[in-house]
N, C-alpha and C positions, 0 to 999 in steps of 0.2 A: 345674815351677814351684811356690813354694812357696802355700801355701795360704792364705786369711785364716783365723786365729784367734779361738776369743774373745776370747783376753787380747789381740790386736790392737784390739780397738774402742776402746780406751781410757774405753767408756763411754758415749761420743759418736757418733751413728746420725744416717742422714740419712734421712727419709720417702722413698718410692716413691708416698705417695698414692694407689695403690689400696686399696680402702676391704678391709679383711681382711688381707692382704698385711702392712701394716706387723706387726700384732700376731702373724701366724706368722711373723716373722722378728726377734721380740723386741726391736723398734721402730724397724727401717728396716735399710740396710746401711752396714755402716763403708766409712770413706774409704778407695779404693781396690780395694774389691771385685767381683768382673764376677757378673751375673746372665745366666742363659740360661730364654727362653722357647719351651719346644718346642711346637708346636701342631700339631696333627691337621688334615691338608688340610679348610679347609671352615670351621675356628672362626675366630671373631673371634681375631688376635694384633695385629697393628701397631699399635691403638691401646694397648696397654698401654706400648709405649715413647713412642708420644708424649705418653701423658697423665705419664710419669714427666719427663720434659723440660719438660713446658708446665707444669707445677704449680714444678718447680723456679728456675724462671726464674720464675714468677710469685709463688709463693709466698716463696720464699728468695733470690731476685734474685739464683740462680744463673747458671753461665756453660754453652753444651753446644753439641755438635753432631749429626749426621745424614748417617751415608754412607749416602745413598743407590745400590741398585743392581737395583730393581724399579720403583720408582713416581718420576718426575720430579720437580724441587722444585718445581714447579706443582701437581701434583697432591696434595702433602703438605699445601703448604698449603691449599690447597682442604680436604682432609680437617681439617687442623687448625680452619680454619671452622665447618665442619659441626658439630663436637664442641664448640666453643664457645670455643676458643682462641687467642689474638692472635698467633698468631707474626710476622705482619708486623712488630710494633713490635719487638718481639724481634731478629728481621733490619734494622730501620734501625738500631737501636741497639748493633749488634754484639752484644749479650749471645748471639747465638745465630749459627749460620751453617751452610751446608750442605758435604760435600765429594760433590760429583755423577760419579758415573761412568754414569749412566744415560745424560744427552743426549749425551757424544760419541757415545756409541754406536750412538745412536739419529739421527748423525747434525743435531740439534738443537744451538745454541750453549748451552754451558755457564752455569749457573746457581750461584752459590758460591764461598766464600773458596778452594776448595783444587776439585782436577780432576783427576779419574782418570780415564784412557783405557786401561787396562790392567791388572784385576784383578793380575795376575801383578808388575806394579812399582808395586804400594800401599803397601809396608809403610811406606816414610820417609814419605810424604806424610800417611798418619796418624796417625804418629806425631808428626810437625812439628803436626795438628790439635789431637792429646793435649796437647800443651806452652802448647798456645794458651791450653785452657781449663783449668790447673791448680785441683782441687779441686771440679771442674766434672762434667757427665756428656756420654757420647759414646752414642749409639743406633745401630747399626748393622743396615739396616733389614731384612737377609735371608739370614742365611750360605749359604741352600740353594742362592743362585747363585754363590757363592763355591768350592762345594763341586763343585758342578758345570762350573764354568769352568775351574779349577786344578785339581782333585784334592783329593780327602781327608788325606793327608798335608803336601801345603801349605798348605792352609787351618788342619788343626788349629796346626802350627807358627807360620803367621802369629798365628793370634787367643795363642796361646802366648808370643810377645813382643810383641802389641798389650797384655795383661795385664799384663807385667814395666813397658812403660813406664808403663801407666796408674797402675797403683801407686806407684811414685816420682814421679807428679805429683799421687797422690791423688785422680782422678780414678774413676767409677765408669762400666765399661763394661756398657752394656744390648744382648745379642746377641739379634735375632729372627728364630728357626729356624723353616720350616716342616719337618713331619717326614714325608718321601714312604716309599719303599720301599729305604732305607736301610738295612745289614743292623747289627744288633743290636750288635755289639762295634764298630761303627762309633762308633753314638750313644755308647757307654758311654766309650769316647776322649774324644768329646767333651765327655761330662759331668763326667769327672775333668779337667776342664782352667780350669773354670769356678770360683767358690766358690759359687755356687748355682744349682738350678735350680727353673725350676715350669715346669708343665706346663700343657695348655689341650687339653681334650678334651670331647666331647659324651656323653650320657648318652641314651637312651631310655625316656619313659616314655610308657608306653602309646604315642602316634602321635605325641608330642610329644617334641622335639628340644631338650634343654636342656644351654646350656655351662658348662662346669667348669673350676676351677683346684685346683690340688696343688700345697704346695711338697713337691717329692722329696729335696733334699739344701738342707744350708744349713750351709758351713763353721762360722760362728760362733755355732750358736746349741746347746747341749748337748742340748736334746731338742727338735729343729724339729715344731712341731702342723701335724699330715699330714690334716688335716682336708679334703673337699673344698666347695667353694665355687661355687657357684649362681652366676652372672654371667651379665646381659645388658649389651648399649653401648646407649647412649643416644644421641641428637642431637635438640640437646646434652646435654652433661653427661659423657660417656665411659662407662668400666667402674663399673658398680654390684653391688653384692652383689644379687642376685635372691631373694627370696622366693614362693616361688607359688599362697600362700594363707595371709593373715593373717583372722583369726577377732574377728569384736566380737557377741558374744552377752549377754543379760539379760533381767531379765522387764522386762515391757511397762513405758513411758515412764520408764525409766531416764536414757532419753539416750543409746540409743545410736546414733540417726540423726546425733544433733546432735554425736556426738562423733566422728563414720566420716567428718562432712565436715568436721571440722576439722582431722584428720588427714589428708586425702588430700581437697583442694580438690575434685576432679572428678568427687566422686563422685555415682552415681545413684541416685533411690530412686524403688518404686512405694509411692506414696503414694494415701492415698483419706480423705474425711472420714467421721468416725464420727459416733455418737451421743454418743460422750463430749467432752468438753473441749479434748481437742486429738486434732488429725489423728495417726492410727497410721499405721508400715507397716503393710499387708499382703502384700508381697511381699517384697522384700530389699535390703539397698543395697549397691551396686558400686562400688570406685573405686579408683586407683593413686595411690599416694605415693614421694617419690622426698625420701630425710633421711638426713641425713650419710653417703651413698654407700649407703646400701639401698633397692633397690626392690621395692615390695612391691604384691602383691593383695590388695586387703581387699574381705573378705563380710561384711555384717550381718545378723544373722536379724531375723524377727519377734517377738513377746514373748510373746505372746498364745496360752494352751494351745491354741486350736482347729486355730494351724499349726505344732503339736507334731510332727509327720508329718514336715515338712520340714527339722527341726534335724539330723538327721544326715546327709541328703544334703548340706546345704549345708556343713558342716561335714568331709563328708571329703576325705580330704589335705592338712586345714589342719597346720603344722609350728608355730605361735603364737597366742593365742586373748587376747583382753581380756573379762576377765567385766564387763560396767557394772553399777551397782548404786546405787538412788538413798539418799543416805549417809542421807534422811528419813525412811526406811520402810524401818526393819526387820523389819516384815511382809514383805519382799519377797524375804527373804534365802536363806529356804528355797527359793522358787522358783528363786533364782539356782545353789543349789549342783544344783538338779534339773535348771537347764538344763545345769550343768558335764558331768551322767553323759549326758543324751543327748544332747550334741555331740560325745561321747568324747573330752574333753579332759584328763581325769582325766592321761593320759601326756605331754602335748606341754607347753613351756614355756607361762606365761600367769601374769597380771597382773590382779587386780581392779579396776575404776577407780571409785572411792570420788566419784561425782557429786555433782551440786549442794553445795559446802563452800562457797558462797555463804551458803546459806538458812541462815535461822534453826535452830537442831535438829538440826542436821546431826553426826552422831556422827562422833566422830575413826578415825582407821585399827586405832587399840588397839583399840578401841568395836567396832569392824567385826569384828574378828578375834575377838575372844571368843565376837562373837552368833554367827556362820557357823562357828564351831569347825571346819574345813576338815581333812585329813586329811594336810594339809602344808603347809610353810612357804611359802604364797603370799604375793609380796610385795603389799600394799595403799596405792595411791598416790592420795591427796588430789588429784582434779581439781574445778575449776569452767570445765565446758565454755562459758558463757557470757562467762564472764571471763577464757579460754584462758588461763585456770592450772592449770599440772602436766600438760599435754598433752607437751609433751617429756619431760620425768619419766619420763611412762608409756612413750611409745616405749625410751626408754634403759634400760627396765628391763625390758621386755620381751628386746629385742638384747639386751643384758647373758647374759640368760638362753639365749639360744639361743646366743649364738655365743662366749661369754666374754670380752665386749669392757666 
């Protein structure tokens, strides 16, 4: 089967809406291209096809369907619920439909436009699916029982002319592999048969179990970025880019309680009244933020040289860091580059946020960057945490930084 091309795109890409994913595949995939997601028994995969379905039917008021051949259309949609998205209106409306070969099987009345009772005489019946939803997406929910019910050799050939048809309808086939004990030049069949793949595998760190995505081939793009990608699922929300320690440090009443919860609503702080003017932490503040498909940890430290002690523990394995710095006191500045070395930020991406450009006096970001003469090109972004201005700025420039989005 021939391959998708660059020069096939013609330019024109359709999003997958997973948050990372469009940008390593040079801004989505052209019409008629098959993706295959292999996943490591154990990782989240199936939502990755429904979130590419549910977003395109909702965002693009695309057309698609759902061979089901593990989980019942009961069950899907239930999941689709849970993740946050309407398929039912989707299914009254036809924009979407299921072809179920699970419930005969299972003995259960069939659910969906089209009905497979027998792996082995699918191929017209999906293909008659394909033609339904020209320009549309098909998700196919498990090849590994396809593989296992027929054989390796007619499964590869099936998905081999489910491909040629999809393509002369423009449609874009989404295959979801689990990957067992499958021998090696099995997969590699597989994956030349595909125009791209990614991957979905777990990482170990220290006791902690964190899931990954790789795109490993990508017909049309000249140099596919084989970066790997932090992801957790959400409910709702689906597949998010995972971050696992974002950083907000500065000297004392900068602002950066005020700015850790307005960045991430939930967040916690120990707080305690002082003798000065307004309440310090003295402990840290905790909280998750979930913005334009990243989810992230953010740690605040305290400001105040006496819990000096504690800026590197809190600080390590942060991967992103926001220095706050109030834009009124440039007295403050030096402390601010002192907290950068002992939080060991000096390496990790990171963002100064230029507070209070409310107040009166408030030096510009040029202003800022001359006094702090910094030892590199940190970007300096004019916030007013009060008046939640430039609080997106800042996140977008930090992401920018980390992931070249």
């Amino acid at each position: 089967m021939a391959a998708i091309a660059l020069t096939d795109t013609g330019g024109k890409l359709r999003r997958t809406y997973i948050p990372m994913l469009d940008d390593m595949l040079g801004g989505g995939m052209p019409a008629g291209a098959s993706l295959l997601f292999t996943a490591m028994p154990g990782v989240a995969s199936d939502v990755f096809g429904y979130q590419i379905i549910a977003e395109r039917m909702r965002c693009d008021k695309g057309t698609g369907f759902i061979y089901t051949n593990t989980k019942t259309p009961v069950e899907i949609e239930h999941a689709f619920q849970r993740y946050g998205w309407d398929l039912r209106s989707f299914l009254d409306s036809d924009q979407g439909f299921f072809i179920d070969s699970i419930s005969p099987m299972m003995g259960m009345p069939a659910i969906g436009r089209y009905v497979v009772d027998d792996f082995a005489e699918s191929e017209a019946t999906v293909k008659n699916a394909i033609s339904d939803i020209a320009g549309g997406t098909a998700v196919i929910e498990n090849i590994a029982t396809l593989l296992d019910s027929i054989g390796f050799d007619q499964t590869l050939g099936l998905i081999g002319r489910l491909n040629e048809e999809a393509r002369a309808n423009d449609v874009n086939m989404i295959y979801m592999f689990t990957r067992w004990n499958y021998k090696n030049v099995l997969l590699e069949r597989l994956s030349d048969i595909v125009d791209c793949e990614v991957k979905l595998f777990s990482v170990e760190e220290k006791v902690i179990y964190r899931q990954v995505f790789a795109v490993t081939k990508s017909n049309w793009t000249e140099t596919p970025r084989t970066n790997k990608i932090f992801f957790e699922v959400l409910e709702p929300g689906g597949v998010r880019v995972f971050i696992p320690k974002l950083l907000v440090t500065g000297p004392y009443n900068a602002g950066k309680t005020a700015f850790t919860h307005a960045i991430a609503a939930d967040t916690v702080s120990v707080d305690r009244q002082s003798y000065e003017l307004f309440p310090t932490t003295v402990g840290l503040d905790i909280g998750h933020l979930d913005y334009k498909g990243f989810s992230a940890d953010v740690f605040g430290t305290p400001g105040q040289e006496r819990f000096d002690l504690l800026l590197e523990p809190l600080a390590r394995e942060a991967i992103g860091a926001f220095i706050v710095v109030d834009s009124t006191k440039p007295d403050t500045f030096v402390r601010a580059k002192e907290m950068i070395r002992m939080c060991r930020t000096e390496a990790i991406p990171k963002v100064i946020v230029a507070n209070k450009q409310d107040l009166s006096g408030a030096l510009s970001p040029e202003a800022i960057k001359e006094k702090m003469s910094l030892w590199e090109d940190v970007p300096i972004i004019p916030v007013s945490v009060v008046n939640k201005e430039g609080l997106n700025k800042a996140l977008d420039t930090l992401f920018g930084l980390m992931y070249g989005v």
